[in-house]
C-alpha positions in Angstrom: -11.1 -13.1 16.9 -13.7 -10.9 15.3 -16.3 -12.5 13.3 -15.2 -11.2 9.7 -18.0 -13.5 8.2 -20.3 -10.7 9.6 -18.7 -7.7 8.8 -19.0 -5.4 5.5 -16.6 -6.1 3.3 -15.3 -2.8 1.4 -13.1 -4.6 -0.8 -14.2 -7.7 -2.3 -11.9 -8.5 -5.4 -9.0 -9.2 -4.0 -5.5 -10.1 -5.8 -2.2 -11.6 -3.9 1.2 -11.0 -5.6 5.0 -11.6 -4.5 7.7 -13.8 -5.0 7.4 -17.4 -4.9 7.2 -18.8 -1.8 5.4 -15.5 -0.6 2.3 -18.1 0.7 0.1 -16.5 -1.9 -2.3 -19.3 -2.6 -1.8 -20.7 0.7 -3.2 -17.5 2.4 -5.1 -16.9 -0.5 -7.2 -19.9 0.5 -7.1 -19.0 4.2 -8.6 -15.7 3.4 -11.1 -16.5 1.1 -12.6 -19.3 3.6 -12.3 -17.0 6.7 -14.2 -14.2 4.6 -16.4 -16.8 2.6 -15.1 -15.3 -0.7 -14.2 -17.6 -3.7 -10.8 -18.1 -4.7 -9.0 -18.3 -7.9 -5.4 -20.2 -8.1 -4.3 -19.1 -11.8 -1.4 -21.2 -11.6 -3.6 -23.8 -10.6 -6.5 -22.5 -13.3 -3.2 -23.1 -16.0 -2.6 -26.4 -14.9 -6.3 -27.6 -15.2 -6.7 -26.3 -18.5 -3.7 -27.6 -19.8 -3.2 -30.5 -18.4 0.2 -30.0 -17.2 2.4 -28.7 -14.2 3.2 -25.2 -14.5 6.9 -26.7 -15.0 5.7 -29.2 -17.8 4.3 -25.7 -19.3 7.4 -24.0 -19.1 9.3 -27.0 -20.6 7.4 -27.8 -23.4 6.4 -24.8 -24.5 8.7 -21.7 -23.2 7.9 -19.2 -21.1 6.3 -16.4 -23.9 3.7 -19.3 -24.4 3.1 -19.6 -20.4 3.0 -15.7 -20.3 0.4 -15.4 -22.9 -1.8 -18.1 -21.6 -1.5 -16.8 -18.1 -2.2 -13.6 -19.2 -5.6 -15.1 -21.0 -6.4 -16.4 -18.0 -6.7 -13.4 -16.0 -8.2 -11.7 -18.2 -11.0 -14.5 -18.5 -11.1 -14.8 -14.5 -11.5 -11.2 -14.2 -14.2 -10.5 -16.8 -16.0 -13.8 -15.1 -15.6 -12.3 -11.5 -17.1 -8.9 -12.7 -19.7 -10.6 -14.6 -20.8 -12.5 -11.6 -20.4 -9.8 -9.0 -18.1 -12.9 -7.4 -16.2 -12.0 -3.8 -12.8 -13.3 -4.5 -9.1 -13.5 -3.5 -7.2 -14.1 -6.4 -3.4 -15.6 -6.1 -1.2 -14.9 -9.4 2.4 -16.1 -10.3 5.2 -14.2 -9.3 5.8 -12.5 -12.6 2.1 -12.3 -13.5 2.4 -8.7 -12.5 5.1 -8.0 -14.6 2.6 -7.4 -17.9 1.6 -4.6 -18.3 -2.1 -5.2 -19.1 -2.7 -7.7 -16.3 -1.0 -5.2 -13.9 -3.5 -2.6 -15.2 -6.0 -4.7 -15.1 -5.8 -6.0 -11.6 -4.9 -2.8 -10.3 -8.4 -1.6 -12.3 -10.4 -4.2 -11.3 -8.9 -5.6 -8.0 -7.2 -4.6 -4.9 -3.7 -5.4 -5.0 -1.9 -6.8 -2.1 2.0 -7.3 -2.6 3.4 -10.0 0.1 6.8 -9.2 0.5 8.9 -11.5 1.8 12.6 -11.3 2.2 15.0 -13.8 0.0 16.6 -15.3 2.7 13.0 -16.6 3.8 12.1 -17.2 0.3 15.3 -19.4 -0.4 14.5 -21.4 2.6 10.8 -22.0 1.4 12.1 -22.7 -2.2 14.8 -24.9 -1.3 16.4 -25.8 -3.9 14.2 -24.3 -7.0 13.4 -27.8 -8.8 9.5 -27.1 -9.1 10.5 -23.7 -9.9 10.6 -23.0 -13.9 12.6 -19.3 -13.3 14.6 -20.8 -10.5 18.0 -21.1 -12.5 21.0 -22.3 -11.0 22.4 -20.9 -7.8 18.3 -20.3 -5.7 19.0 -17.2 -4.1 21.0 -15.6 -6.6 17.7 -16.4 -9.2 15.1 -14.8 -6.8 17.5 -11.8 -6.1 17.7 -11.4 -9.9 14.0 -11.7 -10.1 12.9 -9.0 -7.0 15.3 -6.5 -9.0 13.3 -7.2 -12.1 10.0 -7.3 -10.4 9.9 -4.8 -7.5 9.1 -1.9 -9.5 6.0 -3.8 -11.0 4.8 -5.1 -7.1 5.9 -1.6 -5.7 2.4 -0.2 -7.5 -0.1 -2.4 -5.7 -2.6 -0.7 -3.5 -1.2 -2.0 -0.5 1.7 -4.1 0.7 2.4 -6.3 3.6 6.3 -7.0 4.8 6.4 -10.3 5.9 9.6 -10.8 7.5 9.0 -10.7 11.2 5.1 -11.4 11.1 3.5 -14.8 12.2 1.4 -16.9 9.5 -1.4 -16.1 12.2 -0.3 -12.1 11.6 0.3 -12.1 8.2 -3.3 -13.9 7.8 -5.4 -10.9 9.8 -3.4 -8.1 8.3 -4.9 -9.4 4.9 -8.0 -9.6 6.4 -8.2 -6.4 8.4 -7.1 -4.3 4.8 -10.0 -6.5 3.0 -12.7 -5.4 5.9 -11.4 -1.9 6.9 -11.3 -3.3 10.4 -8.4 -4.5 12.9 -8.6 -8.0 14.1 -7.4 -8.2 17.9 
């Protein structure tokens, strides 16, 4: 495998979007340790500042609240990462995209990777939606509703990667090879 660590790196802000279960923040974290970037969970960012699960948030609170906060978040995290000059991967919730100034935003700011990943895949990740605030009811008839809702928004990334018949090992140096410019063999 090539060396990525030593290679120039022509795009250095990096955001992940897709479904749930997409492996966002999983191969966020891949990525940014195989390219020595930093990398930025906002989920996980949400969580920490709150002191709650992202479910707690969503309970509690309602989504609009969980929207607006996650939408102050990028913003923060992406005024941060500019100030800083930071090389990052960042991993956003499924519908982070869906607002319209976080989508411009990102799209400004970031490269865009969409990870697309079938439902049937996604319902077997998922399984049965309980950690999942907008998992309602029946699992793949929620996600279904979702991607209808949300496909237009992730069909405006810079670049998109169909998951469905790639390895972890695949899906992992086809983000890195759009990242570097370069393909990994």
């Amino acid at each position: 495998m090539l060396n990525v660590k030593q290679t120039l790196i022509p795009y250095d802000k990096v955001t992940l979007i897709g479904m749930m279960g997409t492996g966002k923040s999983k191969f966020g974290r891949l990525v940014a340790n195989n390219l020595n970037f930093n990398f930025y969970d906002v989920d996980s960012l949400i969580e920490k500042q709150l002191k709650k699960t992202i479910k707690e948030v969503f309970e509690k609170y309602g989504e609009p609240f969980f929207r607006k906060v996650e939408e102050e978040t990028i913003k923060k995290l992406v005024f941060q990462i500019r100030e800083n000059n930071e090389k990052v991967i960042i991993s956003i919730g499924g519908g982070g995209f869906d607002n319209e100034e976080t989508r411009e935003l990102l799209i400004n700011n970031t490269n865009v990777i969409w990870l697309n990943t079938p439902t049937n895949i996604l319902v077997e990740r998922i399984g049965n939606g309980s950690k999942r605030p907008m998992i309602q009811g029946d699992v793949k008839e929620s996600i279904n509703k979702l991607l209808k809702k949300r496909t237009k928004f992730y069909s405006l990334s810079h670049h998109q990667i169909d998951t469905s018949k790639l390895s972890q090992n695949q899906i992992l140096e086809k983000i890195i090879s759009l990242i570097t410019g370069k393909l990994i063999k």
